[in-house]
N, C-alpha and C positions, 0 to 999 in steps of 0.2 A: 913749538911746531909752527910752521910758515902759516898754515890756515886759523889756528889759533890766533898768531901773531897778527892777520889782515882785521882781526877784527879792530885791532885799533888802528887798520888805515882805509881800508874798502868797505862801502855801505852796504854792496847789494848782494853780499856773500853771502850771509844766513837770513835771505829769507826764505829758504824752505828747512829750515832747522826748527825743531820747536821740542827737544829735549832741553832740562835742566840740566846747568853743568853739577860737577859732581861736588860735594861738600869735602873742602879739604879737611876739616875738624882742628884745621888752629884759627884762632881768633883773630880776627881780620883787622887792622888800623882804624883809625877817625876816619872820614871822608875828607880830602881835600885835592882832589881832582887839580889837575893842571890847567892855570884860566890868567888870562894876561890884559891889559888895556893897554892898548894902541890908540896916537893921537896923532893928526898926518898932519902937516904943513898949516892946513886950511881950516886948521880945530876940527877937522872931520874923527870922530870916534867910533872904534871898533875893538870890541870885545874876542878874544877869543878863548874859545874851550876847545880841547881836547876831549874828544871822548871814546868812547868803548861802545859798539854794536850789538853786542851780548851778553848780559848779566843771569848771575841764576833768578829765583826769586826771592823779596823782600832784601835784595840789595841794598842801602839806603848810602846815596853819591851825594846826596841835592846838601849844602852850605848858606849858611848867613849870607857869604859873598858871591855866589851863584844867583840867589833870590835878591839879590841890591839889584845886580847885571839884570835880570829878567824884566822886573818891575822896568827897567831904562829902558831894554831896549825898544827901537822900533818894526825893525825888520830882522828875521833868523833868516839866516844861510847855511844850507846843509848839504851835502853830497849828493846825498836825491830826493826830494819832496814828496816825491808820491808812494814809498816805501809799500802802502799796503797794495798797490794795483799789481799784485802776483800774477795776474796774465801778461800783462804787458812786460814784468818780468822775463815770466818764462818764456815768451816769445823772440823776447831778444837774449837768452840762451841760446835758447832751439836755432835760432838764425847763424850761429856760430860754431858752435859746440858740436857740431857732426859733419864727417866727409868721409867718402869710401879712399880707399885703397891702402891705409893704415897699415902699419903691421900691429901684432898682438900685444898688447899694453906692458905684457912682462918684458917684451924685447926692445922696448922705447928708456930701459933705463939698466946701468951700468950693470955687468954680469953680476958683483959681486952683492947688488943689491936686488935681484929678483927675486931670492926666496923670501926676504923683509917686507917686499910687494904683496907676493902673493900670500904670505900670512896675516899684512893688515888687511888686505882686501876681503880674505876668509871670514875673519875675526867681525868686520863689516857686513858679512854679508855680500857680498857682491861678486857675482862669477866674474873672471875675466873675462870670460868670451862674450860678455854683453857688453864690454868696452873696446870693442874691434872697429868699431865703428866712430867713436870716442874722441876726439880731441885732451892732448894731454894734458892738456891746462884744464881742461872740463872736467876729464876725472879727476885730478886733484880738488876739485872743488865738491865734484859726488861722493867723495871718501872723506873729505872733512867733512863733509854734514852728516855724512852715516855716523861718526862718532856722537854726534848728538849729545857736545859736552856743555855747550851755552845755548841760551834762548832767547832768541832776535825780539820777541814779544818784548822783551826788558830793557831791549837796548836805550841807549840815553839820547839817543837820537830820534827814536819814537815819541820818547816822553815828551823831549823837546819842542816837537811838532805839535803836539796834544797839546801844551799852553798857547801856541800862536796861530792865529789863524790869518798872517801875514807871514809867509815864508814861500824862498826860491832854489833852488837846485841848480849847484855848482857843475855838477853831472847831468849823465841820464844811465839809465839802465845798459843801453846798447854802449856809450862811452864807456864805460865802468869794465864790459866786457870783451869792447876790443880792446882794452891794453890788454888782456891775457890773450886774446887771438893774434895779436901779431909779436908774441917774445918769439925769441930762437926759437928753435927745437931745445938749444940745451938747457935753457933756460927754465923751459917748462918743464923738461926732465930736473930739473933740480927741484922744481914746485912741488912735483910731485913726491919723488922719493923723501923731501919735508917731511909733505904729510903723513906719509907712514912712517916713518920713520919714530913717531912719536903718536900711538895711538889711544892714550889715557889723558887723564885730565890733571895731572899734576902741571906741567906747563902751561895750564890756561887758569887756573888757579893762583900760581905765583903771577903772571900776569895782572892777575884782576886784582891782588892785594896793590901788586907796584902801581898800577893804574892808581886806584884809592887814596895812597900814598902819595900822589903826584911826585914819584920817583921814575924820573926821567932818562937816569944813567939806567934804572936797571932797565925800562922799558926799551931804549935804544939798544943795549947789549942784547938785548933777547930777540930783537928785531933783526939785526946783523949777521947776526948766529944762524937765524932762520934764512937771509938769505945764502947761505953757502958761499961766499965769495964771489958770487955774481951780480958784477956790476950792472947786464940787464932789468937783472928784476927791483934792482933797487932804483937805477935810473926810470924804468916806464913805471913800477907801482908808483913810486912816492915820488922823484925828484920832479920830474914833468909835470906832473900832476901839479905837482907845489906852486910849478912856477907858475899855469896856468889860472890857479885859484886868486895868486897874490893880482894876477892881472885885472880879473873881475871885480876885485875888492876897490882896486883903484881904482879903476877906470867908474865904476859903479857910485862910488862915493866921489869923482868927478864932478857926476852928473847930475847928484841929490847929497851936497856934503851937508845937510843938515840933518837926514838923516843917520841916528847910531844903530851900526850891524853890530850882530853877535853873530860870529861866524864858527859853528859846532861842525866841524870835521873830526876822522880817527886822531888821535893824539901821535902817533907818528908820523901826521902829518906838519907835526908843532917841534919835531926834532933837528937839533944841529943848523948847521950853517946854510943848509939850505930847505931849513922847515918855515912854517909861514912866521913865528913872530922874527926871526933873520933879517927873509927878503922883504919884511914890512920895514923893516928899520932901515936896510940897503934904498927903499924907496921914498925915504925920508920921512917916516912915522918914527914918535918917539915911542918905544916899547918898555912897557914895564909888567915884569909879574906880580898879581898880585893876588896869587893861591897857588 
């Protein structure tokens, strides 16, 4: 499921999630999380991790070669920094995520998938007619957290934050949310019917093992699938993004190359040809994985 799926590329999706996902009951891998070092031109060094936004509890991600990286670094880079400031949050939801003259949320997506809608919505909890009002990117995002299959509290990105008390923000709240305010229509119509489309936690389970796994073909397939063939949502979630991140890094390590970043973004942000350890290499950093 696409909402599922954003947890390993968007920060600021579940924080108002705070359900445990559900125990799949098979035995889950070692931890070896996907984590690469990068070395630019100027010996400037940067770590990166891929990570996951919601874990159930007693998770355990953290490696021998995660805690080398830690102890080194000097500076975290993360999507958003200030993760716990849930007003400022929701404020820049609230800022976006509602306008009159909508039609009815069942009639924003294709005839054959309305009653899919309106049964994950049920199953949710959630009348439609309190989404009349609604942005459809928004309620895609009120329907993945009414699933309440992961728990933001756990994310690694939290954690992450918790050991440094030197770290800065790739993002912001309001960035994060105007990439879904300004996709198509059809685009967010495809975010949405995602989400319902799949409203149990078996796909966020095989996620969180592949995650663990640092298995990156199944993470990407599952990523792909999720966006439905919409080169929108793949281009404004992740590839812009991408590009945008890799610019910070450089331009940042321009400025202060003796400083080494660890830069923990969603792990789909570390995919394919135009994920970050690619376009760190296209910018002349030698990249190597090494977990």
């Amino acid at each position: 499921m696409l909402i599922r799926s954003l947890t390993l590329i968007l920060g600021a999706l579940w924080l108002t999630s705070c359900g445990a996902l559900e125990d799949s009951g098979e035995d889950l891998p070692p931890p070896s999380p996907a984590l690469w070092e990068a070395t630019g031109p100027e010996s400037e060094r940067v770590w990166l991790f891929g990570t996951i936004h919601a874990l159930p509890d007693d998770t355990e991600w953290r490696t021998p070669a995660l805690e080398r990286v830690l102890a080194e670094t000097d500076l975290l880079l993360v999507e958003i920094a200030d993760l716990g400031e849930r007003e400022q949050a929701a404020l820049a939801f609230e800022a976006r995520a509602y306008d009159v003259g909508l039609v009815p949320i069942l009639d924003r997506v294709p005839g054959r998938q309305k009653a899919m809608l309106a049964a994950s919505l049920d199953a949710a909890g959630i009348d439609p007619a309190s989404l009349i009002h609604t942005e459809t990117w928004a309620a895609a995002l009120q329907l993945g957290n009414a699933a309440r299959c992961s728990n933001a509290a756990n994310g690694v990105d939290r954690a992450l934050l918790a050991r440094f008390d030197n770290a800065r923000s790739l993002e912001s709240f309001d960035r994060q949310f105007a990439v879904f305010d300004g996709l198509p229509d059809d685009a967010q119509a495809d975010l949405l019917v995602s989400v319902a489309e799949e409203s149990d936690c078996r796909a966020g389970n095989a996620r969180r093992a592949a995650w663990l796994a640092g298995d990156l073909q199944a993470i990407e397939t599952s990523i792909l699938t999720s966006f439905r063939g919409n080169t929108d949502l793949r281009e404004n979630l992740v590839d812009d993004r991408n590009a945008g991140y890799a610019d910070q890094i450089v331009q940042f390590q321009a400025s202060d190359p003796g400083q080494d970043l660890l830069v923990a973004v969603g792990v789909g942000h570390m995919l394919g040809e135009t994920g970050l350890p690619a376009l760190l290499s296209a910018r002349g950093y030698r990249v190597r994985r090494i977990q």
